[in-house]
Structure formats: structure tokens, C-alpha cells
C-alpha positions in Angstrom: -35.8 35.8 86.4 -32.6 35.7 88.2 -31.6 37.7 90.7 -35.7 38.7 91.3 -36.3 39.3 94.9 -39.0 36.7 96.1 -41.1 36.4 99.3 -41.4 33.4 101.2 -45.0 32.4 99.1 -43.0 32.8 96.0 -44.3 36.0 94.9 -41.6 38.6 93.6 -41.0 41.4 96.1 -43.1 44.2 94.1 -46.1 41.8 95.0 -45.4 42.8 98.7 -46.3 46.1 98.2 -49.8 45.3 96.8 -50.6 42.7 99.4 -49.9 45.0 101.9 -52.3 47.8 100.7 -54.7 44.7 99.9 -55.0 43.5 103.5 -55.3 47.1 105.0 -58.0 48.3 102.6 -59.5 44.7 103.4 -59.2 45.2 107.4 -60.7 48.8 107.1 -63.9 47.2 105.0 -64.3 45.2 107.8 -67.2 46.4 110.2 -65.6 47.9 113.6 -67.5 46.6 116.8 -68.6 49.8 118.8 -69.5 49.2 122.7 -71.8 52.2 123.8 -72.2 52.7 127.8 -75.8 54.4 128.2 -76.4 53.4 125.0 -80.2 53.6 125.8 -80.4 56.8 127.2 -81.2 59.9 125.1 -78.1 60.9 123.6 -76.8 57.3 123.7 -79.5 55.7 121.4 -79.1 58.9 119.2 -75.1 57.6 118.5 -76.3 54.2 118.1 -78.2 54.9 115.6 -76.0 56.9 113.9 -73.4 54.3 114.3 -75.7 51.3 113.1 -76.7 53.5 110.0 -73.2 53.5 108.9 -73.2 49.9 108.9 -70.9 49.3 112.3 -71.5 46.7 114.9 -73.0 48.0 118.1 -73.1 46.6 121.4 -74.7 48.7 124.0 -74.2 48.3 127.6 -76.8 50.3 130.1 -78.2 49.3 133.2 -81.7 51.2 132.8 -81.1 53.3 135.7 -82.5 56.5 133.3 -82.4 54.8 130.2 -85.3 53.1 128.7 -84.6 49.6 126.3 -87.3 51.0 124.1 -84.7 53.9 122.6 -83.2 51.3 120.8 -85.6 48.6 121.1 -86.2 49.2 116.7 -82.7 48.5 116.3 -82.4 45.1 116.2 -78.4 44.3 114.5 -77.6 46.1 118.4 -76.3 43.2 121.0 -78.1 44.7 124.4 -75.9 44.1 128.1 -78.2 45.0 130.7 -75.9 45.6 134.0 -73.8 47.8 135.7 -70.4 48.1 134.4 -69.5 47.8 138.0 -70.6 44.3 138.1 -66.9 42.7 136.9 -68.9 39.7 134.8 -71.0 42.5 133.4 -68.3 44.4 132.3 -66.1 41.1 130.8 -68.8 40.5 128.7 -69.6 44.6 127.4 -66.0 44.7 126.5 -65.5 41.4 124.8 -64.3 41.9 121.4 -65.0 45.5 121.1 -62.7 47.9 119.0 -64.2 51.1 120.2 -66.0 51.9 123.4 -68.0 55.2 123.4 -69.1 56.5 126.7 -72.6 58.7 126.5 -73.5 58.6 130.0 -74.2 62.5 130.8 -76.3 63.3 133.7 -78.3 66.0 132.6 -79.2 68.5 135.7 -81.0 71.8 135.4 -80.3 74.7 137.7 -83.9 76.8 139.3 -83.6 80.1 140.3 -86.4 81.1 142.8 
């Protein structure tokens, strides 16, 4: 066909179009890699599991200052980092190839009246 717009892999130009959509549908099947800080804590390993029930990669980052290794301790697909994000070798490693981080540290105080 003459005068047919082709790519540079031979394909005529309509085949772009399709490609296109193909590799972003493709990309979005892909798992996304989730990095949780406190990830063991209460409302941490309540998001991890959410997150690991939708099928996502989870990496979870705490340094068990108040959270406990057994919140998530059933969860075995979940890459555990024990340290401090404060530590810099801690923190290269917790954000290594992550997409998303999540940050569920709360510190949950209560207020007494007397």
C-alpha cells in the first residue's frame, strides 16, 4: 500500500494506536510495589493487608518501637525492613524499587481528665 504511514518496526501507523493502549493496559496489570512505614503497627498491618489482598507487592518498613512483627507475621508475600528510616542504609534499602510509599505511623495519645 503506497503512501501507508509505517513505524519504524514496519507496522502501519493505525498499529501505533493499539500498541500504545496495549502497553498501558499491560503496565497497569502489572503489580505496584507498595512500601508501608509502621507497617506493623495497628493501623499499618490493617493497610497491608488490605493492600496484599488486592494482589499488590508490599514491603513494610517498622522499627518495632510500638509495633509488633506478629501483625503481619501471617502475611508471608510482605518483604519485612526492620530499622529506623533514620538509619540512611535502612532507608536505601525500604525505598528501593518502591512505586508507592504509604506512611501509617500515628501516635495514638488519649487525654485524662481528673
Amino acid at each position: 500500500m503506497a503512501g501507508r504511514r509505517r513505524t519504524e518496526f514496519g507496522l502501519s501507523a493505525d498499529c501505533d494506536a493499539f500498541l500504545s493502549a496495549l502497553f498501558l493496559l499491560s503496565s497497569r496489570l502489572m503489580m505496584a510495589t507498595y512500601l508501608v512505614t509502621g507497617g506493623a503497627g495497628f493501623i499499618g498491618s490493617h493497610l497491608v493487608e488490605e493492600l496484599v489482598r488486592r494482589g499488590e507487592r508490599v514491603r513494610v518498613v517498622d522499627n518495632l518501637s510500638t509495633g509488633k512483627r506478629q501483625n503481619i507475621a501471617h502475611l508471608t508475600s510482605v518483604e519485612f525492613v526492620e530499622g529506623d528510616l533514620a538509619d540512611p542504609h535502612v532507608a536505601q534499602r525500604a525505598v528501593a524499587g518502591i512505586e508507592y510509599r504509604i506512611r501509617s505511623r500515628r501516635t495514638a495519645r488519649t487525654s485524662t481528665r481528673r
